[in-house]
C-alpha positions as CSV (number, residue, x, y, z in Angstrom):
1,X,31.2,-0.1,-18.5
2,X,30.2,3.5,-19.3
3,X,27.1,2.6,-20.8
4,X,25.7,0.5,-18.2
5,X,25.0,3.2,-16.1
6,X,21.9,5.1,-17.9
7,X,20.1,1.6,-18.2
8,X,20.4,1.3,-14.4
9,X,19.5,4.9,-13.9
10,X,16.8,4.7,-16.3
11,X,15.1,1.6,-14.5
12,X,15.3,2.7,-11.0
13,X,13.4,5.8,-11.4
14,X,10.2,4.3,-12.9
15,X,10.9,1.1,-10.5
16,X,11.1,3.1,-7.4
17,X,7.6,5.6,-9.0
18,X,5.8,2.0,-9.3
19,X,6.2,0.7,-5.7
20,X,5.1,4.5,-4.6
21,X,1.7,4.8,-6.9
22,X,1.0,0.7,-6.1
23,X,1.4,0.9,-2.5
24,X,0.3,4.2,-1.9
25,X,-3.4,3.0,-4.1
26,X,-3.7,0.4,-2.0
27,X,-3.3,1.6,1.4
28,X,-5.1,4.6,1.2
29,X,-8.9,2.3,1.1
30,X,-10.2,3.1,3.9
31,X,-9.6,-0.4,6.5
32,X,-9.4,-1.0,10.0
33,X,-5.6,-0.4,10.3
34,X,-5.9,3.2,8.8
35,X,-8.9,3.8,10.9
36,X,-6.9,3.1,14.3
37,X,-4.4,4.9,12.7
38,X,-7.0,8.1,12.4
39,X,-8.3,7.9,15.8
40,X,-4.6,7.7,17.3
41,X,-4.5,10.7,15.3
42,X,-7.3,12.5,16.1
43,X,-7.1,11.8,19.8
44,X,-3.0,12.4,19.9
45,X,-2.2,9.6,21.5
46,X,0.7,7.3,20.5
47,X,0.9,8.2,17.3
48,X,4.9,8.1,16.7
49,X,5.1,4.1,17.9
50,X,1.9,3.7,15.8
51,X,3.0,5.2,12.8
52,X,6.2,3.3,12.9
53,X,4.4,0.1,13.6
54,X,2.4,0.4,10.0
55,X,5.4,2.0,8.1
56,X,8.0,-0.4,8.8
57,X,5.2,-3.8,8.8
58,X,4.3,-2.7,5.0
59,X,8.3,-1.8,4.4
60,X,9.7,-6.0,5.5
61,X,6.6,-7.6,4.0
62,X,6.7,-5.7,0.9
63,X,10.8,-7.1,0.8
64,X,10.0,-10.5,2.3
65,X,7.3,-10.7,-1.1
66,X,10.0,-9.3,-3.5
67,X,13.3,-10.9,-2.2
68,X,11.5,-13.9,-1.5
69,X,8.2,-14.8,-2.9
70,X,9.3,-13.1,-6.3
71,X,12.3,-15.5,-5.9
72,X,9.9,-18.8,-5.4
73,X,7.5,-17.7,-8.5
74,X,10.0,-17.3,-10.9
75,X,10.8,-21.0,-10.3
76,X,7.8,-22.0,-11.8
77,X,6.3,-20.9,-14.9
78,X,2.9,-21.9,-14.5
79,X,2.9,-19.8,-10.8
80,X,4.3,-17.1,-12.8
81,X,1.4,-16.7,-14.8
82,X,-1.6,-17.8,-12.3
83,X,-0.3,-14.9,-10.5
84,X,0.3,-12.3,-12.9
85,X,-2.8,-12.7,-14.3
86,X,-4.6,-13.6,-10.7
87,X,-2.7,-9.9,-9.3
88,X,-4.2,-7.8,-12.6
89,X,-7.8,-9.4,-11.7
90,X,-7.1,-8.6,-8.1
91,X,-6.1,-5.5,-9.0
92,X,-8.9,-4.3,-11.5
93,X,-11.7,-5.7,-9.2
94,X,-10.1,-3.7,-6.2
95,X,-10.3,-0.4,-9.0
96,X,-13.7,-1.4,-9.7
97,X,-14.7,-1.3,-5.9
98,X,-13.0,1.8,-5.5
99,X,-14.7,2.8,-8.3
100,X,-18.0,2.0,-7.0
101,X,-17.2,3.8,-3.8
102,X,-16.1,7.0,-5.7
103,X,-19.3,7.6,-7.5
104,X,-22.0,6.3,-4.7
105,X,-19.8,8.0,-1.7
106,X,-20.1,7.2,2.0
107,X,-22.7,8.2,4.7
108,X,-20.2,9.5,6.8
109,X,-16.2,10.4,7.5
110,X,-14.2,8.8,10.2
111,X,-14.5,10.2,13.9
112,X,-12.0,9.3,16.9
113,X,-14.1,7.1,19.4
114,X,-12.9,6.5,22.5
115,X,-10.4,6.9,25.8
116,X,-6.8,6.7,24.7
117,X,-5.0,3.7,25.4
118,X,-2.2,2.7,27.1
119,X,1.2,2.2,24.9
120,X,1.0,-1.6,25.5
121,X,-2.9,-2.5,24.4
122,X,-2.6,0.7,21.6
123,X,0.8,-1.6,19.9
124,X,-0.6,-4.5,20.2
125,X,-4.2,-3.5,18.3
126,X,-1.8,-2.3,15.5
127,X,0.1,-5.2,15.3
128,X,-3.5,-7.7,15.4
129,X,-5.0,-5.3,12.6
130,X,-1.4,-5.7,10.4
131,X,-0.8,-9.4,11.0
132,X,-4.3,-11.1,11.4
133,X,-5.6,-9.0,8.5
134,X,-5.1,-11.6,5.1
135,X,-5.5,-8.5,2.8
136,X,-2.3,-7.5,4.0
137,X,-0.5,-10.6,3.0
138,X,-2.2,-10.2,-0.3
139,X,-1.3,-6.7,-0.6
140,X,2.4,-6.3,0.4
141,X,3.8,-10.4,0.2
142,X,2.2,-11.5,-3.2
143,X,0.5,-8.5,-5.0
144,X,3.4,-6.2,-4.4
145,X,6.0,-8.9,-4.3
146,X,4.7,-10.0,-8.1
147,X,5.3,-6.4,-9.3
148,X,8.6,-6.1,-7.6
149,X,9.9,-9.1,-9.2
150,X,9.1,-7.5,-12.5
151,X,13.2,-5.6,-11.8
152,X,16.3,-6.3,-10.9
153,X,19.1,-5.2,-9.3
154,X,19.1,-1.7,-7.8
155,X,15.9,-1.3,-9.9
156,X,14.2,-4.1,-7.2
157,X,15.4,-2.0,-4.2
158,X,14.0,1.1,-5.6
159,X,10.8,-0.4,-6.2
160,X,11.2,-1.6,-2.1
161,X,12.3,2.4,-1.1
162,X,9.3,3.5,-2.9
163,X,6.9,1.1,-1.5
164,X,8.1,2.1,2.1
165,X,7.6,5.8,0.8
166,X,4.3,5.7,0.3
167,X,3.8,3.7,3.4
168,X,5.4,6.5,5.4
169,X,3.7,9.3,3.8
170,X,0.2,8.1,4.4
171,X,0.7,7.1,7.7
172,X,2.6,10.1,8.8
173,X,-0.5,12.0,7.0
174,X,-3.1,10.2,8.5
175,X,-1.3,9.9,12.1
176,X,0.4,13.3,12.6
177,X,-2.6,15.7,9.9
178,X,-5.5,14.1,11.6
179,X,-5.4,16.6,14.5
180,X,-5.0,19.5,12.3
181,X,-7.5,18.1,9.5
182,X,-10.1,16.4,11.6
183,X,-12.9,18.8,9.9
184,X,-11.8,17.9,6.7
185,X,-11.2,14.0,7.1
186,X,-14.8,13.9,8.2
187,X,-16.2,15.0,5.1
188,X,-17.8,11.9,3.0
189,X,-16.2,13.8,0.0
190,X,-13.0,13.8,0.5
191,X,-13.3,10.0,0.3
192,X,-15.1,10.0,-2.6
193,X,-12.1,11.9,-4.3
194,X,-9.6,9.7,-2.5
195,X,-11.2,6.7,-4.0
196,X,-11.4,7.9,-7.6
197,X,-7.8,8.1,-7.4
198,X,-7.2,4.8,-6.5
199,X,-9.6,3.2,-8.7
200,X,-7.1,5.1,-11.2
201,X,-4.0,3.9,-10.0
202,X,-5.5,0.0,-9.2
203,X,-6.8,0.3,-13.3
204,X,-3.7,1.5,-15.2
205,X,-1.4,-1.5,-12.6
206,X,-4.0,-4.2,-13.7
207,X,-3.2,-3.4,-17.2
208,X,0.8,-2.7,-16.9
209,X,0.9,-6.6,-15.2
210,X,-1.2,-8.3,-17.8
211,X,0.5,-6.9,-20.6
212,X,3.9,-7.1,-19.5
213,X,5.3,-11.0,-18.8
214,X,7.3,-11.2,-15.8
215,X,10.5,-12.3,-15.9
């Protein structure tokens, strides 16, 4: 009984290191949620509820696509493979567009625009630009629910607790540093540099899916 406990310690550290580089590559592109996100920032204004909104949206659709999508795919062999091989095409055409954005750069940062809103109308864009947004689904339910279903066990929740890690980091980052780093976060650069990193990340996960079968 001894001996079963390095294998689980040894799969839920890379497990829970996976869901943190996956979902923190592809929430940092620059969207409309993470915009909203930077202007609640920048203009101080709601930005607990809003940053709790994002974190915890990414955190049950990222579980609802491992506990239960993962689940439905295994069933079938032939959806097994459509979308392991569909999520490392996803996957290497989002590196190549970050890619793309990393060496041609932007014309400009992001700026607050805009009054502050009231709590109700500030929730509710947050929850339209989460829910109505199908790159979401793609992202947390199928794309992250695919690589989740990859472990097992406490290795599968660790994957989960590191998803929802990176979700809160770059939400707290954007939401609470905006203020302090509005100078910086206007500079085209720093995008630039944020983008080369993801087209990283998104290239090395295209080719840890395609070469490993899922189970």
């Amino acid at each position: 009984m001894d001996a079963a406990f390095p294998t689980v310690d040894a799969a839920v550290g890379p497990a829970a290191l996976q869901g943190l580089l996956a979902m923190g590559g592809l929430i940092v592109a620059i969207g409309a949620q993470n915009a909203l996100v930077l202007r609640q920032g920048l203009a101080r204004s709601h930005v607990g509820v809003v940053v709790a909104v994002c974190t915890l949206s990414d955190w049950w659709l990222t579980a609802a696509g491992v506990y239960g999508l993962g689940r439905l795919i295994a069933d079938s062999p032939l959806a097994l493979q459509a979308v392991r091989f569909g999520g490392a095409a996803f996957l290497a055409l989002y590196a190549a567009r970050a890619a793309r954005r990393a060496w041609q750069g932007a014309a400009a940062g992001l700026v607050a625009a805009g009054p502050a809103e009231r709590l109700g109308p500030t929730v509710a864009a947050v929850l339209a630009m989460t829910y109505l947004n199908p790159h979401v689904y793609l992202d947390t339910v199928v794309l992250m629910g695919t690589l989740g279903a990859q472990h097992d066990g406490l290795a599968r929740l660790a994957f989960v607790g590191g998803a929802g890690a990176a979700s809160a980091l770059w939400f707290s980052t954007l939401g609470f540093g905006a203020a302090a780093a509005a100078r910086w976060l206007r500079r085209p650069q720093v995008w630039r540099a944020i983008d080369a990193v993801v087209a990283g990340v998104m290239a090395w996960m295209a080719v840890q899916l395609a070469a490993k079968p899922l189970p």
